[in-house]
N, C-alpha and C positions, 0 to 999 in steps of 0.2 A: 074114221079119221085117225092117221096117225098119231101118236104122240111122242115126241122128240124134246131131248134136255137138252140148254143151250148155256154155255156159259162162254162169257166174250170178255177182254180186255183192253183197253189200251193206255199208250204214255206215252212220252217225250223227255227225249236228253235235253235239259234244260225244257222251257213252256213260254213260248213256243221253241219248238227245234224238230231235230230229228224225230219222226214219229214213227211208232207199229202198232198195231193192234194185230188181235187173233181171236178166234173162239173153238170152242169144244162142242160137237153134237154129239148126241148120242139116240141112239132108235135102237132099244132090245139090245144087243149083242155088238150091235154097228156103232161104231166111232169114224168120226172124222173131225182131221183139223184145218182150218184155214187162217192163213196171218198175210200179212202185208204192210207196207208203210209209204211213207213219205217223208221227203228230206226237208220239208220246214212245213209246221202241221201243230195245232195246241192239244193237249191233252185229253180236253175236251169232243176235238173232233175226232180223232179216235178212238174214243171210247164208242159216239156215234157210229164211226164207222165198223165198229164189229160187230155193234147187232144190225144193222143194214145189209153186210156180207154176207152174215149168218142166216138170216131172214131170208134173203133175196136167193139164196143155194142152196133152196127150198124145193123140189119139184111138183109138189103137188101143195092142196092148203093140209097146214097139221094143227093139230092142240101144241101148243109149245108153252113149254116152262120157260123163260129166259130167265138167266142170274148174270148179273152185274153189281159189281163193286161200285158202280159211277152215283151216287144220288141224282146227279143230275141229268143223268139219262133214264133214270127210275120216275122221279119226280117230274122230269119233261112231260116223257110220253104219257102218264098216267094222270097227272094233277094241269101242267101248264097249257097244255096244246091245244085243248079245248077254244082257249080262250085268247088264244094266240089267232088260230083260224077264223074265229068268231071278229076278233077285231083287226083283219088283213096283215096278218103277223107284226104286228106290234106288239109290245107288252105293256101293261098298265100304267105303266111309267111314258109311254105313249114313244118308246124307243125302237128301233128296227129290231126283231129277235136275232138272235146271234145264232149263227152255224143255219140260220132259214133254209138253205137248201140242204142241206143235211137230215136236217127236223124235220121238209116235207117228206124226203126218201122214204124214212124210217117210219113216220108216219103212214107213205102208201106200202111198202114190203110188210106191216106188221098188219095191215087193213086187211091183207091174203089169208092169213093165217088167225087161229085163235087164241092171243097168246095171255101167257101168266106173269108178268112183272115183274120177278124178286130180286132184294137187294142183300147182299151177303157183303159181308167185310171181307177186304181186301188184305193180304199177306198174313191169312189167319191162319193157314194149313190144311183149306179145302184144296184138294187135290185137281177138281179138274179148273181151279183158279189160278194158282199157281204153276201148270203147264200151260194158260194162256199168258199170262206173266212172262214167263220164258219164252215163249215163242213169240210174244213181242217184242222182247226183248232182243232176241233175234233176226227180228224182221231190221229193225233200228239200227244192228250191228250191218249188217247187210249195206243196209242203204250208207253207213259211212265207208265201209268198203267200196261199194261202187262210185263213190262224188269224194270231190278233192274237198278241202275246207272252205276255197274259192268261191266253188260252185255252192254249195253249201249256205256260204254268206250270202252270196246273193239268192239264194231262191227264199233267206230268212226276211233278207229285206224289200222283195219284192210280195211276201204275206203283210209283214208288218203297214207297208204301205197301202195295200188293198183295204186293211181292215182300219184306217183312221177314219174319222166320221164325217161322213159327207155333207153340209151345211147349201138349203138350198139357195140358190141363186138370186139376190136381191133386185133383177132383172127380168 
């Protein structure tokens, strides 16, 4: 089994807003990078979204280290999920899990591989942290380059709308 070092990032101009993520592999000698984004997105999702990328741009299963800055992509996958799945992705609080289809992805792309968890602080001068940082950053610049502020708006308010909480039906 191979083993492969992954370090992943993400953010948002503003939260929610413009978002990228990206990550770092590495196998022996081989580097690669991948980033991407979205024009209205929380911080949170991609963070998720770069170890799902990551994972998933896998071709075979590996031993993988993954490092992430996110606690709570640390804490998710490691501590919460268990118990998310156990009680139909709710959380204890008996509330819908948040990002749930995100959290299933990451959950089945990491089910492939054998992976290692670690959490590393963010803009501390780990180097392959700080080129996913930039290259999120980048993905983020990108996406305001290609969308007017308009469009922008609206696809901010068409998240925020999706994610108020839905109250069932007294009917």
């Amino acid at each position: 089994m191979k083993s492969i070092r992954i370090h992943t990032d993400g953010g948002c101009l503003g939260n929610p807003g413009p978002g990228g993520w990206a990550a770092v592999l590495q196998y022996g000698e081989h580097r690669r990078e991948l980033s991407g984004g979205e024009p209205a997105t929380t911080n949170n999702r991609m963070e998720l979204t770069a170890a799902i990328q990551a994972l998933s741009s896998l071709r075979e299963p590996c031993a993988v280290e993954l490092f992430t800055d996110s606690t709570y992509v640390r804490n998710g996958i490691t501590q919460w999920i268990r118990g998310w799945r156990a009680r139909g992705w709710v959380t204890q609080q008996k509330e819908p899990v948040k990002n749930e289809d995100l959290w299933r992805a990451l959950d089945a792309a990491a089910a492939l591989h054998k992976v290692s968890w670690q959490w590393l602080r963010g803009h501390s001068g780990h180097p392959e942290n700080e080129r996913c940082d930039v290259l999120a950053g980048a993905a983020i610049q990108e996406i305001l380059a290609r969308h007017s502020p308009a469009h922008l708006q609206a696809c901010l308010k068409e998240l925020q709308n999706s994610q108020k909480p839905r109250h069932p039906s007294l009917f």
